[in-house]
N, C-alpha and C positions, 0 to 999 in steps of 0.2 A: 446589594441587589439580590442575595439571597432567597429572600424569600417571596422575589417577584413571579408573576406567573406568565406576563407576556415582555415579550422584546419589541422596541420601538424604532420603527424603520425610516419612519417618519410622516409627512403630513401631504393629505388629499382628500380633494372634497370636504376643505374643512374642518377633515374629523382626525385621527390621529390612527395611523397604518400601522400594525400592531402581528407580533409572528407569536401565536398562542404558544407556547412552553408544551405544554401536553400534545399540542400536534405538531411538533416541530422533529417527531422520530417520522413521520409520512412525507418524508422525502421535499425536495423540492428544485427548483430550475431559477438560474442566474442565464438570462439571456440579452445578447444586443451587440452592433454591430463595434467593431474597432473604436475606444476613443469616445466609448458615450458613457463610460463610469463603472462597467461591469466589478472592476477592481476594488475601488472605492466601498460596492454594495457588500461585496464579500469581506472588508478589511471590517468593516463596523458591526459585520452579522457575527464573525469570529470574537471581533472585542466584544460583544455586548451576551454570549452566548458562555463564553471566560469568567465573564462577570460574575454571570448566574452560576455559577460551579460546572459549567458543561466543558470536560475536555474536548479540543480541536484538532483533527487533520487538515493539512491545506497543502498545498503543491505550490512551489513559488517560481511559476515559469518564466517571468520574466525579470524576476533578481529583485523585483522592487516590493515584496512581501514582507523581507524580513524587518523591514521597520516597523512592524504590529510589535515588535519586541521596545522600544524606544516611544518615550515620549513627544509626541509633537509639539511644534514650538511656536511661537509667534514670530519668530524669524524666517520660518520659511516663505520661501516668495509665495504660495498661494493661502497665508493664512488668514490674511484679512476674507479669502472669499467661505472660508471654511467656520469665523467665526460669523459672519454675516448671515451664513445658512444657517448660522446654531439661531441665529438669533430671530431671524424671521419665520421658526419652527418653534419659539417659546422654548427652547434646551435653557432653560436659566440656572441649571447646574450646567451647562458645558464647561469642561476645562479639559487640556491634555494629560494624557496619563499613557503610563506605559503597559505591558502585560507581559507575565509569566510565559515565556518562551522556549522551546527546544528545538535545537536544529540539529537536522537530517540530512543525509546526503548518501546517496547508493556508493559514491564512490569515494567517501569518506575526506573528502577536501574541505567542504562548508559546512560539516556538522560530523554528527557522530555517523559510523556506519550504518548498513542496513543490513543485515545479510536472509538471507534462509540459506537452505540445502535442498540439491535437487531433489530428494526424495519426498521433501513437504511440496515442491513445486509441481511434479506430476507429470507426466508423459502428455496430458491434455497441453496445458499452458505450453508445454518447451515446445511439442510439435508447431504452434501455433507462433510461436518467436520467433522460430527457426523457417516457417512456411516449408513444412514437411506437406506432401502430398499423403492420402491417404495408405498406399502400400508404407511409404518410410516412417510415415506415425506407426501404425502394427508393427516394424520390425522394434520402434522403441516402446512401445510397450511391453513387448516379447523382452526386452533386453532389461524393464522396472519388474516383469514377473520373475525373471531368470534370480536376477540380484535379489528381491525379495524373499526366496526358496532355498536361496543358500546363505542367506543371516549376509549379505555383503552392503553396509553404507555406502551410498551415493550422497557426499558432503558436498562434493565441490565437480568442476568441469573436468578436473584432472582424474576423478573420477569415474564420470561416465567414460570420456575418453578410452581408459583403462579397461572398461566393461563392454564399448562397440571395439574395440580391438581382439578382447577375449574370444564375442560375438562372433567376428570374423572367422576368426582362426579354428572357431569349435561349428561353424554356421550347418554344416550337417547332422552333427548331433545334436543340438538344437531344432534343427528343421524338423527333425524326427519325433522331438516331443512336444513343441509347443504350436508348428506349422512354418511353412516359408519361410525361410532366414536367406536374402541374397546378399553376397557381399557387394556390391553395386549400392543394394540399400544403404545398406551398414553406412560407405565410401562418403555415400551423397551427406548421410548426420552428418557423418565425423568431418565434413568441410562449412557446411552450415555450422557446426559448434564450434571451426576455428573462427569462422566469421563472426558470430557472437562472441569471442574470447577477445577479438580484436578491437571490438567495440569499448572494450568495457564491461559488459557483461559478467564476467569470472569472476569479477570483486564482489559483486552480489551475492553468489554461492557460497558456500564456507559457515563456520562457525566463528567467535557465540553467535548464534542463528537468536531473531530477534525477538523478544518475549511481546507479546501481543499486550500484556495487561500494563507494560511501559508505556501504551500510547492513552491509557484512561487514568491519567491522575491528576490528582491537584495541589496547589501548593498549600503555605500554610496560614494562606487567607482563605481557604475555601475555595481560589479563583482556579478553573481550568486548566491547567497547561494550551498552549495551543503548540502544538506538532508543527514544523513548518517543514517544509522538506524541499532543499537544492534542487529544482528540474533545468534550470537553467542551462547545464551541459547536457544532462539526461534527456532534452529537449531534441537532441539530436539522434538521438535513437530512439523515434515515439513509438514503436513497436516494442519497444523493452518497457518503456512509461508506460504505458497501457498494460502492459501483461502484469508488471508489478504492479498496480493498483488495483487490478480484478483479484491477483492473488491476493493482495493485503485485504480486499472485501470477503472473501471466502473463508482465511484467517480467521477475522473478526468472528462471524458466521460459525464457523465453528469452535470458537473457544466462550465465547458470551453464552451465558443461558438467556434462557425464555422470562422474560420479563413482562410481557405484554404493552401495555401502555403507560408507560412510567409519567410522573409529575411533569418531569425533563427527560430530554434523552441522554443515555451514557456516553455518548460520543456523536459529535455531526464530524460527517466527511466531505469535504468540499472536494472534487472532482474536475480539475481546469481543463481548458481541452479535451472535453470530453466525446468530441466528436473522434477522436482517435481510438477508443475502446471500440467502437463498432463500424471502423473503417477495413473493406475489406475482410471483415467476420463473418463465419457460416450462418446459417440463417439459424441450425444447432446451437452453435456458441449463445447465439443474441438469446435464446429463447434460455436458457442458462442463466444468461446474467439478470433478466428478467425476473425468472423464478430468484437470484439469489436479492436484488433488490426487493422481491415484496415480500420476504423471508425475512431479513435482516431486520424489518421494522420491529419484530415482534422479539428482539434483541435491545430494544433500543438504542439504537441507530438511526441516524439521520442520513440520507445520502441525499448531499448537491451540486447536479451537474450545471458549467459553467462553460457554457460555448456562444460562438458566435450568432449560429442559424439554428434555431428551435427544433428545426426539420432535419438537425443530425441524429436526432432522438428516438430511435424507432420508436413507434407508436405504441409498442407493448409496453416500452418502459415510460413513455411520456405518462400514457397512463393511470402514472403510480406517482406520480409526481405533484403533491394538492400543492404546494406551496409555491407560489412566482413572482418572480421579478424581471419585466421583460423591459430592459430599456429600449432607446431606437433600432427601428431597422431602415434601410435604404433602398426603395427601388427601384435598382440598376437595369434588372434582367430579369426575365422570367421567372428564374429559381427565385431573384428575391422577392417579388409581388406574391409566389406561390405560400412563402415564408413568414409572408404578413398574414396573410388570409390565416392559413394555420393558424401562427399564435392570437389572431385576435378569432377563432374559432373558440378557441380550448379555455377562455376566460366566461364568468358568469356575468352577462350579461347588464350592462347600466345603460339606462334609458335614456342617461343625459350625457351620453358618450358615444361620437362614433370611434370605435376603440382603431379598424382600420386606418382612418385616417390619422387617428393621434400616433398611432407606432409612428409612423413619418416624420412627426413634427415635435417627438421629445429632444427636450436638452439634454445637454450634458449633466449629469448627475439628477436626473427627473425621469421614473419610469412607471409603469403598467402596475398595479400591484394586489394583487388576489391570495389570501391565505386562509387557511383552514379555519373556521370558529368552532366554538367549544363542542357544538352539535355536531363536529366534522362536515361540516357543510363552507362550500367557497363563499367567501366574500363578494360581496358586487368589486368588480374592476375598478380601483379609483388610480388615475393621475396622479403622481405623488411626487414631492419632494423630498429626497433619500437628503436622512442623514447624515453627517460629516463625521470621518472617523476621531477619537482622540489622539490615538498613534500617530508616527510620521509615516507623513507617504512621502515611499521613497526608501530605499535599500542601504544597509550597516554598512560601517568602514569594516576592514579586515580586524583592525585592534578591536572595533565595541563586538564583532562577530566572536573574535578571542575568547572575550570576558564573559560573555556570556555561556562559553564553553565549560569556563574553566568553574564556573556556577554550576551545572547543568547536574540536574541531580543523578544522569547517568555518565558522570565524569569518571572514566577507567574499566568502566561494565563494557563495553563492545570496540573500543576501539583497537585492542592487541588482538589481531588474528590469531585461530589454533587449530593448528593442523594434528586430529589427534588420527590415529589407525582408522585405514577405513578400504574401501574397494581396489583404492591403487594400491596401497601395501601391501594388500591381502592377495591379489592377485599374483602381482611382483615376486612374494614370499613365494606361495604357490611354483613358480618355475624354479624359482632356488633350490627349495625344497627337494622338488622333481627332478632335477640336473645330481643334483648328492645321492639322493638316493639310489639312482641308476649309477652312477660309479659304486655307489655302497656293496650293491647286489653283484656288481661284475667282477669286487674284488673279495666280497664273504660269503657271496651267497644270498638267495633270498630269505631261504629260513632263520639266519643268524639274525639278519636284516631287522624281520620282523619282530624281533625278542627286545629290539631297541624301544628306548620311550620316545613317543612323536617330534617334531623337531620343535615345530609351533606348536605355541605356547594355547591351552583350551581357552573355552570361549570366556569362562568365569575370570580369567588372570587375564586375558586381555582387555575384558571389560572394564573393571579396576584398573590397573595400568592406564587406564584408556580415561580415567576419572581421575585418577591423581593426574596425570601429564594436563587436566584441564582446570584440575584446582591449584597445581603450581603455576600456571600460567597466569590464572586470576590473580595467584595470593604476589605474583611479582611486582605485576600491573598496580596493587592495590600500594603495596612497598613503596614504586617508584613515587608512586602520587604522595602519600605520606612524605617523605622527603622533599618534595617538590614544594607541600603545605597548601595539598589540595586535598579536595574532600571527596571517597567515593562510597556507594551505597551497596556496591559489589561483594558479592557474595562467593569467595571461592571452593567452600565447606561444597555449598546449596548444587556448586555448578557441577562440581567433581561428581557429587552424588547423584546426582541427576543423570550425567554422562554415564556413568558407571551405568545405571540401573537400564536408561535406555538404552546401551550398548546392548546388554542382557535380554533384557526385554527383545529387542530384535535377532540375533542369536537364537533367544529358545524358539521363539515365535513366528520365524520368519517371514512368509506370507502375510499372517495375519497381524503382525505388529505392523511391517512395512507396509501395508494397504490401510491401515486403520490410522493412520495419521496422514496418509494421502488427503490432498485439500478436496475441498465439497467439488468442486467444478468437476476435476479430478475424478470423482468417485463417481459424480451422477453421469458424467460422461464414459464410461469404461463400457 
């Protein structure tokens, strides 16, 4: 399927409903109420997208995603209804089949980890996870410029921690240079970030922090990876879900160059529950994500949000969204009649459709469906009969979740944590330091004192240091797998050095390195 240019969604009015390739980076909207196939639309757009060489993100919030990895069978209970829709759609190639799969998990239970570092995450994002009012967001920004100015990594929670306790203790001389510093403020983080630590939360922070160009590969068919990523307990903390998906959009965003309007896009990102990114967000925030969705297109990038009620969508981002699939809505209640009118508003008009009354009276797995044509122009709304996946529908045992770990061609790259030198140390050292040296002075003198060579070690040698303790940490991980008689693609030369350089890099730089890797949100927000 390589060299196809459109994806086939399936059949309406006759004609055959079709998601153009070249517009399929301008975004698009999975909508419809509980129970009417929203799942199903998204398992087939990801297979059929794989297909085409397009790597995939998807969120699996309700456990039953990861069977996109596995082929479907005709022993499952609903597979006679699945081949019966291949069949009444003319799919005369349908068969089951499986796809290139990698699983994710923030808390490193159902796939590999995720991590970043507070410092890529940003004083915007945390104040926002945390529901920092706007005095306690300034004091944490004052506390990402402070750590900034003095070369100090924010890797992990234990970290900041380290940094609002310094904050504290120093909050006068502070106040004096940067503005306000109240310990009250400080108080109020530092319990919001135990409450985030409690959550769960802390396992996300840390290193190897996660390389963005991991999520756009393919195997060695040509076929996509599809990313699939654990939310199912993350689900429970959809204020972490959300922040970490805006940050992995911003990621993207800034590490992809400008492409324009590619053949295919380099990556679709499906977006579950996406009425929780803009639940309770400043009317700032929204207009943020806004700009970073009609930004990211020209990445190529696909972004698809997948919610219940179309009207969770502010309108700026709906917008932006040419591509739809709106299965049923229901309505119960005001909001949901308001909900219909909307989405049959925002579709192009078919004269042989009242489109309101059909939202009501879709089936199951049969929805609304409008996408971009070559001209960039929407389709007429047709009726449609959606596709049946090849995959199983319906979530891995723990053993085939194993195995396909133990495949994963980032098998050993992220899963050993590493704690290398960073603001808790440094700080920590810091008192040490200062505690010896004042006994130093009271027992030689200060001038004797000063004749001494430093205690800590310069920035060049802890840098280094700071790169080997990350490439023996790789090169172990890589050892145990070898013996084990796995296979990993890990790099510990690539990470040491790396580590090394940007430890360096922040050290000499330190404002401007620690602000220049700060994420897009981050940066247009300050």
């Amino acid at each position: 399927m390589s060299g196809a240019t459109e994806i086939f969604l399936g059949l309406g009015g006759d004609e055959r409903q079709n998601l153009n390739l070249k517009r399929a980076n301008r975004h698009g909207l999975i909508a419809g109420a509980t129970g009417t196939g929203k799942t199903v639309t998204l398992q087939g757009l990801a297979e059929s997208f794989s297909a085409n060489g397009v790597p995939v993100f998807v969120a699996d919030v309700k456990g039953d995603l990861a069977g996109i990895a596995m082929a479907g069978s005709s022993t499952f209970k609903h597979a006679d209804k699945l081949e019966e829709r291949a069949k009444e759609l003319g799919m005369d190639d349908y068969a089951y089949s499986d796809n290139p799969a990698i699983f994710w998990d923030l808390y490193g239970k159902q796939g590999h980890p995720i991590r970043t570092t507070i410092t890529e995450m940003g004083p915007l994002l945390l104040a926002r996870l945390m529901d920092l009012n706007d005095t306690q967001e300034g004091v944490l920004n004052i506390v990402f410029r402070f750590a900034d100015e003095e070369g100090l990594l924010l890797l992990n929670l234990d970290d900041l921690q380290s940094m609002l306790a310094y904050t504290a203790e120093n909050a006068k001389e502070l106040s004096a240079k940067y503005g306000n510093v109240s310990k009250a403020s400080v108080g109020a983080i530092q319990r919001q970030l135990l409450q985030l630590d409690s959550q769960g939360a802390g396992q996300f922070f840390g290193e190897p922090a996660l390389e963005i160009d991991d999520f756009i590969k393919c195997d060695d068919q040509g076929r996509g990876y599809i990313n699939v990523l654990a939310a199912d307990q993350l689900m429970r903390s959809p204020k972490l879900y959300a922040t970490f998906l805006l940050w992995l959009l911003a990621e993207l965003f800034e590490t992809l160059p400008e492409v324009g309007d590619p053949d295919k896009p380099k990556l679709v990102f499906f977006f579950d529950e996406a009425h929780l990114l803009f639940e309770d967000a400043p009317k700032a925030l929204e207009d943020k994500i806004e700009q970073v969705v009609r930004l990211i297109r020209s990445k190529g990038v696909g972004v698809y949000f997948v919610t219940q009620n179309p009207v969770d969508i502010p309108e700026d981002v709906a917008g932006q969204l040419g591509n739809r699939v709106q299965h049923a809505l229901r309505a119960f209640t005001p909001r949901d009649k308001k909900a219909i009118k909307a989405a049959a508003d925002t579709f192009r008009i078919n004269p042989d459709l009242d489109v309101e009354e059909a939202i009501t009276e879709l089936r199951v797995g049969e929805a609304l469906v409008s996408t971009l044509m070559e001209d960039g122009a929407p389709s007429i709304v047709q009726r449609t009969l959606i596709k049946p996946p090849r995959s199983r529908l319906g979530p891995v045992t723990a053993k085939e979740r194993a195995i396909m770990q133990s495949i994963s061609p980032y098998d050993g790259k992220y899963d050993e944590e590493i704690d290398r030198e960073s603001a808790e140390e440094i700080l920590a050292q810091k008192v040490i330091d200062a505690t010896e040296t004042a006994k130093e002075v009271d027992e030689k003198g200060e001038e004797e004192v000063r004749k001494q060579p430093r205690k800590s070690k310069s920035m060049w040698e802890k840098a280094f240091s700071r790169g080997a303790k990350v490439a023996m940490g790789s090169a172990a991980g890589m050892a145990a797998s070898t013996m084990l008689g796995k296979k990993s693609r890990a790099n510990p030369m690539r990470s040491g050095v790396t580590s090394a350089v940007g430890s360096i890099a922040t050290e000499l730089a330190g404002p401007v390195a620690g602000r220049f890797v700060r994420n897009l949100i981050g940066g247009l927000m300050r």
